[in-house]
C-alpha positions as CSV (number, residue, x, y, z in Angstrom):
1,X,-0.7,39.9,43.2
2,X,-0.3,43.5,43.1
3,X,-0.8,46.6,41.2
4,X,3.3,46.0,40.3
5,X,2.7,42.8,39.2
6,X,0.0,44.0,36.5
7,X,0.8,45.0,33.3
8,X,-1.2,47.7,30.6
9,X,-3.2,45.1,29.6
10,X,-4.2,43.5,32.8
11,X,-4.4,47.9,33.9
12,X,-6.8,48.3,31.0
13,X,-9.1,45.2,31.4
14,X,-9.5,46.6,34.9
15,X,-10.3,50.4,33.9
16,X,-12.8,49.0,31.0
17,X,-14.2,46.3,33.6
18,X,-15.2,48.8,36.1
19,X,-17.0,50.9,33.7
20,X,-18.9,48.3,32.0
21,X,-18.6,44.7,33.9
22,X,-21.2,43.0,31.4
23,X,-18.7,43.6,28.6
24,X,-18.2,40.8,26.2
25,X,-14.3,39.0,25.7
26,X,-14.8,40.2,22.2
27,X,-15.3,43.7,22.8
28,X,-13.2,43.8,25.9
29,X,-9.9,42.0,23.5
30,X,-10.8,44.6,21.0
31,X,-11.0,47.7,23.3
32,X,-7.6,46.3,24.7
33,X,-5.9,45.6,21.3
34,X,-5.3,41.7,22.4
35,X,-7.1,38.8,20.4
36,X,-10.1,37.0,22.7
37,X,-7.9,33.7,24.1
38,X,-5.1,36.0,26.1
39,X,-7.7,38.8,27.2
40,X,-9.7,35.5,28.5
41,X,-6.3,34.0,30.3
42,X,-5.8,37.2,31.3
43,X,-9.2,37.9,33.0
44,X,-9.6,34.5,34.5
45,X,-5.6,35.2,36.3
46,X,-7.0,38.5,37.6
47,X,-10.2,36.6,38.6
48,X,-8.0,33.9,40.3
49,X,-5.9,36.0,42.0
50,X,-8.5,38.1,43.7
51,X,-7.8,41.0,41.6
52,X,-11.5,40.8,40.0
53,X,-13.5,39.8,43.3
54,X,-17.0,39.4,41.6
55,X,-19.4,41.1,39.7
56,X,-23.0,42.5,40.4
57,X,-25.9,44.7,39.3
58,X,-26.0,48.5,40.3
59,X,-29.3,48.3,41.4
60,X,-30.7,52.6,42.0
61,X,-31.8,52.2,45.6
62,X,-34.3,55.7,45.0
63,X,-36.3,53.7,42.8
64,X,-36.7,50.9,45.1
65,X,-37.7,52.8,47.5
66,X,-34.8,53.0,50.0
67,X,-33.9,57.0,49.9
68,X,-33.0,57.4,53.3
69,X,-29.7,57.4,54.5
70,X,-27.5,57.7,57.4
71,X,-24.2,57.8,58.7
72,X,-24.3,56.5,62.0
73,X,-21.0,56.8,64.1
74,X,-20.4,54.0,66.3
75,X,-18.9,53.8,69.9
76,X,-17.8,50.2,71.4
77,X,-17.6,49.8,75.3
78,X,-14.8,47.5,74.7
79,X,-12.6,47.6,71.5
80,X,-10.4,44.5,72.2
81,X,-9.6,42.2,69.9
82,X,-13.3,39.9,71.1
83,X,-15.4,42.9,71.0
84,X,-14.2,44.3,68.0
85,X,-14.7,40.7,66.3
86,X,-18.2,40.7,67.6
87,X,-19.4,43.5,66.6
88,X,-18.2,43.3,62.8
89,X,-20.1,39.7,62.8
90,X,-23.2,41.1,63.7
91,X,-23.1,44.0,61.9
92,X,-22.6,42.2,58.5
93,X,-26.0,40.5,59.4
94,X,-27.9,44.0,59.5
95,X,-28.8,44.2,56.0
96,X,-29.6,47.9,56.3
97,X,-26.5,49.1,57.0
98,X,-24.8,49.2,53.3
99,X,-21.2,49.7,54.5
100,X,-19.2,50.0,57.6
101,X,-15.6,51.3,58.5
102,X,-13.5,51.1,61.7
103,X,-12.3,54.5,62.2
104,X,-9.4,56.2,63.9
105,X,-11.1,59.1,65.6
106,X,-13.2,59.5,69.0
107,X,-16.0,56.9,67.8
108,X,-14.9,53.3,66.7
109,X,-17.1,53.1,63.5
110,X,-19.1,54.9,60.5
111,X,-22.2,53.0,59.2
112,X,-24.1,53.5,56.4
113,X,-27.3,52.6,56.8
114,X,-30.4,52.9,54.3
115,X,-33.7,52.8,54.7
116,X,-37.1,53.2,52.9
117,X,-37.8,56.7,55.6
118,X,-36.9,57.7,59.1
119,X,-39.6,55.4,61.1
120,X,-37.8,52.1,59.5
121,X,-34.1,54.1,60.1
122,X,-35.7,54.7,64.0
123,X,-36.8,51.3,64.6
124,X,-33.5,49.7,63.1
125,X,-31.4,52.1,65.1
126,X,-33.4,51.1,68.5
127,X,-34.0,47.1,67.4
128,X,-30.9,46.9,65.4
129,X,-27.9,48.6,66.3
130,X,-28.1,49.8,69.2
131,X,-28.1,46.3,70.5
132,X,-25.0,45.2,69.1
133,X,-22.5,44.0,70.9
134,X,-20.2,46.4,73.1
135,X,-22.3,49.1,71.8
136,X,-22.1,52.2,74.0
137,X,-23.4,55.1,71.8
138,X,-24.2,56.1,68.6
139,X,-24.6,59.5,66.9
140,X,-27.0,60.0,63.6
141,X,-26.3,62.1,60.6
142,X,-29.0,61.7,57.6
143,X,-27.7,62.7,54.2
144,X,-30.0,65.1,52.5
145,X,-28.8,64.6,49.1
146,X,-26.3,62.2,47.1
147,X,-23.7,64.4,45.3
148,X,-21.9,61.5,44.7
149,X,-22.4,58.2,44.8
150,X,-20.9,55.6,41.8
151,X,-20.1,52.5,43.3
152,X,-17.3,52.6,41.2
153,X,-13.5,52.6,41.8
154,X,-12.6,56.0,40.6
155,X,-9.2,56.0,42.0
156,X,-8.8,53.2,40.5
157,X,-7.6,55.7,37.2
158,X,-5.0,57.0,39.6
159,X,-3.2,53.3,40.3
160,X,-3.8,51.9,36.9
């Protein structure tokens, strides 16, 4: 399924969903202008089809402590199809490093990585990453300030 394949209702469960996820059928029908039983069809095809991949608590990492952050750009040895594959297993084992992307530039990857303060960022850089597979180099940027940061899919209001 694909964005052509969804309709304004299926458009609108999606644009209501990302801003509130805990929503109710009843609410979500009524916000929608459908009775409960086809909003419910209609969430469980999304839901089935992989449209709606799960849903989760925004949990504010500054109040649990974990305020520092950095982008860490990544350079493989070897980016063949093996290494490559290697390295993204381990990496989703780090449970520091919030996201990572394969890049098309002079490094191979940008990780996020947060931490409670720059000794734990130090010793998962050193213990951590740095001894991933195929791992050559790595250069450190820390954020100083989150300008932005929603977890939601705001271009999502540009597709739907």
């Amino acid at each position: 399924m694909g964005i052509s394949d969804l309709d304004r209702f299926d458009r609108a469960i999606l644009e209501i969903l990302a801003e509130d996820g805990r929503i109710s059928i009843a609410d979500l029908a009524r916000r929608i202008g459908l009775s409960k039983s086809p909003t419910q069809t209609r969430l469980r095809r999304l839901e089935a089809d992989g449209v709606i991949t799960g849903y989760r608590a925004l949990i504010d990492p500054i109040r649990m402590g974990l305020d520092h952050v950095a982008f860490v750009e990544v350079k493989l040895d070897d980016t063949r199809e093996a290494a490559l594959s290697a390295f993204n297993a381990a990496i989703i084992k780090v449970p520091e490093i919030e996201q990572a992307h394969m890049i098309a530039s002079n490094f191979d990857y940008l990780l996020k990585v947060r931490t409670r303060s720059m000794a734990a960022y130090r010793a998962v850089l050193a213990e951590r990453i740095s001894s991933l597979p195929h791992v050559a180099s790595t250069s450190t940027f820390v954020a100083m300030q989150a300008v932005k940061e929603d977890g939601a899919l705001g271009a999502l209001e540009n597709v739907i």
